[in-house]
N, CA, C and O of each residue as an XYZ file, in Angstrom:
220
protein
N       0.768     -1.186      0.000
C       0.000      0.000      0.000
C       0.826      1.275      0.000
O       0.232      2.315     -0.285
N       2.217      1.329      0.305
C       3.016      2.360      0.408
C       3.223      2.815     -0.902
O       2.853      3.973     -1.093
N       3.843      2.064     -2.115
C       3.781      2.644     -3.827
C       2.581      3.111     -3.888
O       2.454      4.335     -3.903
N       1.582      2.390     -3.930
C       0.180      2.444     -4.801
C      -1.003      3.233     -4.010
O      -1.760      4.147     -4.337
N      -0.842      2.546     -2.940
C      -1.673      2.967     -1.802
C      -3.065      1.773     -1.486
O      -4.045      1.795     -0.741
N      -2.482      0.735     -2.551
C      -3.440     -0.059     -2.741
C      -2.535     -1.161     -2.343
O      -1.388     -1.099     -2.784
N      -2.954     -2.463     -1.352
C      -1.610     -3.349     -1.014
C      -2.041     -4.580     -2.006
O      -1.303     -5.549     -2.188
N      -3.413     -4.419     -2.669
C      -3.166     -5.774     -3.732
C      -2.308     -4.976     -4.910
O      -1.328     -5.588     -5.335
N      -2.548     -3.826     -5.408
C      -1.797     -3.584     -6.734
C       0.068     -3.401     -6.240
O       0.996     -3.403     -7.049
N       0.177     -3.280     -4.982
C       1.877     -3.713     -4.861
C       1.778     -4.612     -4.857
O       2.721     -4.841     -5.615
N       1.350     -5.678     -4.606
C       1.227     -6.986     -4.120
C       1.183     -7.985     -5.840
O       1.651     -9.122     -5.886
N       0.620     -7.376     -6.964
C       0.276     -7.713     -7.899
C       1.263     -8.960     -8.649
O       0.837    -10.015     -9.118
N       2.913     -8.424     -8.600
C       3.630     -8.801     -9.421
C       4.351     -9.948     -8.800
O       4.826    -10.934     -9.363
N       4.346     -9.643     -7.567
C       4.718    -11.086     -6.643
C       3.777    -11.912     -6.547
O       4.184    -13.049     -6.311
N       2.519    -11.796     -6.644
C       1.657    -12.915     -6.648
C       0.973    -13.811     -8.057
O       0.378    -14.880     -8.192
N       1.438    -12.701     -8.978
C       1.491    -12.719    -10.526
C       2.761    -14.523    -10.747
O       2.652    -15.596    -11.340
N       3.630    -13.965    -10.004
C       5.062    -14.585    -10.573
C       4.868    -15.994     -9.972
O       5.134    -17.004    -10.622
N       4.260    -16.036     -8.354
C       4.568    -16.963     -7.556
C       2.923    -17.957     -8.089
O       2.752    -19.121     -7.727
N       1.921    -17.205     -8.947
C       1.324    -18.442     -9.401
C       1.455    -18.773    -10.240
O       0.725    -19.724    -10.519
N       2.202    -18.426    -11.060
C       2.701    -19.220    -12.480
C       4.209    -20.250    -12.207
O       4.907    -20.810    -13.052
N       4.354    -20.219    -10.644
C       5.164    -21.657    -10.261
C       6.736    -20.975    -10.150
O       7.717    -21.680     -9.914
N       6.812    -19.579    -10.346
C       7.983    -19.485    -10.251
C       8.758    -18.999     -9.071
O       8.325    -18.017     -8.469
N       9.916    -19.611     -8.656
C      10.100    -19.655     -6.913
C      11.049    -17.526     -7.073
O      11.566    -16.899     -7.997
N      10.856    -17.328     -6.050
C      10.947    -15.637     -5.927
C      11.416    -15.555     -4.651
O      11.180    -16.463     -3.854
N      12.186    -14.378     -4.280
C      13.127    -13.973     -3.094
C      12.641    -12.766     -3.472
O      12.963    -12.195     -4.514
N      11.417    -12.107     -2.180
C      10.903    -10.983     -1.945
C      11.784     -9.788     -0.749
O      11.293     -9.643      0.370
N      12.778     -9.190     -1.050
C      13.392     -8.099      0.183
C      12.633     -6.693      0.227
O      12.355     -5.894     -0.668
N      12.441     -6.692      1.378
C      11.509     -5.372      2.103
C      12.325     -4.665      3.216
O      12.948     -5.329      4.045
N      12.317     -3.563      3.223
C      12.740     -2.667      3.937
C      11.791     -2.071      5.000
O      10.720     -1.662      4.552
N      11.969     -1.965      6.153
C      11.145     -1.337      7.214
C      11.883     -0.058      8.053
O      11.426      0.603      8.986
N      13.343      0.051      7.293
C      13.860      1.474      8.468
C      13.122      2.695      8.660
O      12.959      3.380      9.669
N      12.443      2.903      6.708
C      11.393      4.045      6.530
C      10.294      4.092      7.128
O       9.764      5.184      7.328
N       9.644      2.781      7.592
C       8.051      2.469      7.848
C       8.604      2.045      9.636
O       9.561      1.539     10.222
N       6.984      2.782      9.978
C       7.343      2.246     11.327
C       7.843      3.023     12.463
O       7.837      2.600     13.618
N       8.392      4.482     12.006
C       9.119      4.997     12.363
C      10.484      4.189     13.237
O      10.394      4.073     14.459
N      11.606      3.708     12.564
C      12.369      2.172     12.818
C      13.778      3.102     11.947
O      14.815      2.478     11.725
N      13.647      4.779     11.465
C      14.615      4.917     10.696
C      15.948      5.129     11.050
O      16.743      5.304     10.127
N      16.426      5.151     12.403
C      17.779      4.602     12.686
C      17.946      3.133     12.853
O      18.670      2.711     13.755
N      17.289      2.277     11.999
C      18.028      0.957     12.843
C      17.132      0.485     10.895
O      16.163      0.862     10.235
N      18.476     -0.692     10.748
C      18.077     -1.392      9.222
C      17.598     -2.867      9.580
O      18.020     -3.944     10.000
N      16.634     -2.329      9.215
C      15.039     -3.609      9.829
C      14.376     -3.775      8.187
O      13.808     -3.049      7.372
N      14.802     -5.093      8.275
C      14.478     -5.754      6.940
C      13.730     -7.097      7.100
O      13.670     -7.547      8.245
N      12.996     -7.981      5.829
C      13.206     -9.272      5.652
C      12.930     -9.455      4.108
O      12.525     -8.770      3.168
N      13.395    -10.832      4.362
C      13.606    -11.620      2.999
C      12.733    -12.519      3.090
O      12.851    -13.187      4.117
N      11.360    -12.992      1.993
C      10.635    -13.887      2.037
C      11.224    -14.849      0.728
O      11.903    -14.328     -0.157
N      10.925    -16.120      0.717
C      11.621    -16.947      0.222
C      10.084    -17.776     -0.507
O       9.187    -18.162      0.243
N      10.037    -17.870     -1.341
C       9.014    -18.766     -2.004
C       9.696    -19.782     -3.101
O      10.423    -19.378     -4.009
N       9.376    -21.085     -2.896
C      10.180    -22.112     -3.427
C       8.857    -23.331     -3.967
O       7.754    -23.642     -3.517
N       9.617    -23.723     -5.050
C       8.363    -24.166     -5.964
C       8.055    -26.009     -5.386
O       7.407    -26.779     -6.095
N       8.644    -26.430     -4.045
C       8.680    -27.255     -3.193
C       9.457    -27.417     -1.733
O      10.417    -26.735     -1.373
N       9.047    -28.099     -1.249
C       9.775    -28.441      0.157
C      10.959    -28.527     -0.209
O      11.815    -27.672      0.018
N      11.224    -30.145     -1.144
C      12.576    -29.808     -1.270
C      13.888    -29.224     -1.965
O      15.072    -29.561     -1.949
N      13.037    -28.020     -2.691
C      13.944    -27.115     -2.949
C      14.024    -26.090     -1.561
O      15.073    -25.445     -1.593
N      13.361    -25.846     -0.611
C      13.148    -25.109      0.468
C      14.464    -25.291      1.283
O      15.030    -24.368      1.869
N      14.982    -26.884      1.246
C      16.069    -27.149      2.130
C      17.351    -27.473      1.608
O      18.289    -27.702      2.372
């Protein structure tokens, strides 16, 4: 919702990618949001097209 203001149309291209089977490494930033902007507060979501590619 922060680009668009809409959180499905950010949301669009990662969920676009991850149902057509393809595995994706999503990084997000939170130092800006949150008010968190001295400290680098992140994550990495990991989508994998099975378990055992997961491990």
């Amino acid at each position: 919702g922060f680009a668009s203001g809409s959180l499905d149309a950010d949301a669009y291209s990662v969920r676009l990618f991850v149902a057509r089977g393809l595995e994706v490494l999503v990084a997000q930033s939170y130092s800006k949001n949150l008010g968190l902007y001295a400290e680098r507060i992140g994550a990495i979501n990991v989508v994998c097209s099975s378990s055992d590619a997961a491990t």
